[in-house]
N, C-alpha and C positions, 0 to 999 in steps of 0.2 A: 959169354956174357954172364956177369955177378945175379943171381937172384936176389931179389930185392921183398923182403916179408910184405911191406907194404901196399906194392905194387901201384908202379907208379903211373902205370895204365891209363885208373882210374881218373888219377888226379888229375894227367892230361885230357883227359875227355872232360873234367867239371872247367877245366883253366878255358878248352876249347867255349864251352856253355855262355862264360862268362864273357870271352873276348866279341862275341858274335856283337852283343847290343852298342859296344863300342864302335864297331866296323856298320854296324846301320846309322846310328849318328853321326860317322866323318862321311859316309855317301851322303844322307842329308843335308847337312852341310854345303860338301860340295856341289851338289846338284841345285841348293842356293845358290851359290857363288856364280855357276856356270849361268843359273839364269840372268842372275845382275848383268853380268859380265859381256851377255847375248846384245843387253838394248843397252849398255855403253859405245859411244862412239868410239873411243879410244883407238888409234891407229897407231900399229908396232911399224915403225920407221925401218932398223936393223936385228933380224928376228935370224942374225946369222948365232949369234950367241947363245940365244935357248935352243937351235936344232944342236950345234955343238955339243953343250948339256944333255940332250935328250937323246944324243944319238952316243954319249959316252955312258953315262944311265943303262941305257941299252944294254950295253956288253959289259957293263960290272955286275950288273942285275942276272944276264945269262949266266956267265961263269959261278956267280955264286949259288945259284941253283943247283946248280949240276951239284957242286960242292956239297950241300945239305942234303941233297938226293945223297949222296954217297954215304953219306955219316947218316945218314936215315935207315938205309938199308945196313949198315955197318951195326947199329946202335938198335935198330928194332924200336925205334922212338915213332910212335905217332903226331907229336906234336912236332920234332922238326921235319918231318912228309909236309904236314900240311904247309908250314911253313915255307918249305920250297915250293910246294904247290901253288900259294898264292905269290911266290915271287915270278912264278914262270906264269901265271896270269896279268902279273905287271911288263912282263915282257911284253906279252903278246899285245896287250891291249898298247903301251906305249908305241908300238911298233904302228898300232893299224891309227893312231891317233898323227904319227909323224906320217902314213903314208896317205891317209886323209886328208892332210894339211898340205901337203908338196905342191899338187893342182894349183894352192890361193897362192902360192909363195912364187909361183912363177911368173914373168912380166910377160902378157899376153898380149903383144904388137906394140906395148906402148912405150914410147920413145923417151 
C-alpha cells in the first residue's frame, strides 16, 4: 500500500467527528416519527410487500458488508470498517425488527 505524506488517517477520524451529529439527528428524527406513527391508527392492509423489501434489504445489506470488510482490511481504511460496521448493524437490527414484527403479522384464529 502507497504511503500517503498526509496521512489520510487523520482525516478519516475528523470526517468520523463530523458525521456523528448527523447520525444523532436522523435517530431524533426517527424516533419522532416512530412516536407519531405509535398513536396513528393507520392499519397496513397487505404488508406482504414491505416484508419483501426488508427481507431483500437484508441480504443486499449482508453481502455488501462482508464486501467492505474485505476492502477494509485489503486497504487499511478506517473509515470503510466503520462503514461496514454500521452496515452489519443494519443487518442485525433489520433482522430483529422483521423478527419482532412476524408474531403481529400472523392471523391468530381469526377467520
Amino acid at each position: 500500500m502507497k504511503k500517503h505524506p498526509f496521512g489520510h488517517g487523520k482525516m478519516e477520524g475528523i470526517s468520523a467527528l463530523m458525521f456523528r451529529p448527523s447520525w444523532y439527528w436522523a435517530q431524533a428524527v426517527l424516533s419522532s416519527i416512530r412516536q407519531y406513527s405509535a398513536l396513528s391508527t393507520v392499519q397496513v392492509i397487505k404488508p406482504d410487500a414491505g416484508i419483501a423489501v426488508m427481507v431483500i434489504s437484508i441480504i443486499a445489506s449482508y453481502f455488501l458488508s462482508r464486501h467492505l470488510r474485505r476492502v477494509a482490511k485489503a486497504t487499511e481504511s478506517t473509515a470503510i470498517d466503520a462503514s461496514a460496521q454500521n452496515i452489519s448493524a443494519d443487518v442485525y437490527s433489520a433482522a430483529g425488527v422483521l423478527l419482532g414484527c412476524w408474531p403481529c403479522l400472523l392471523p391468530l384464529g381469526n377467520p
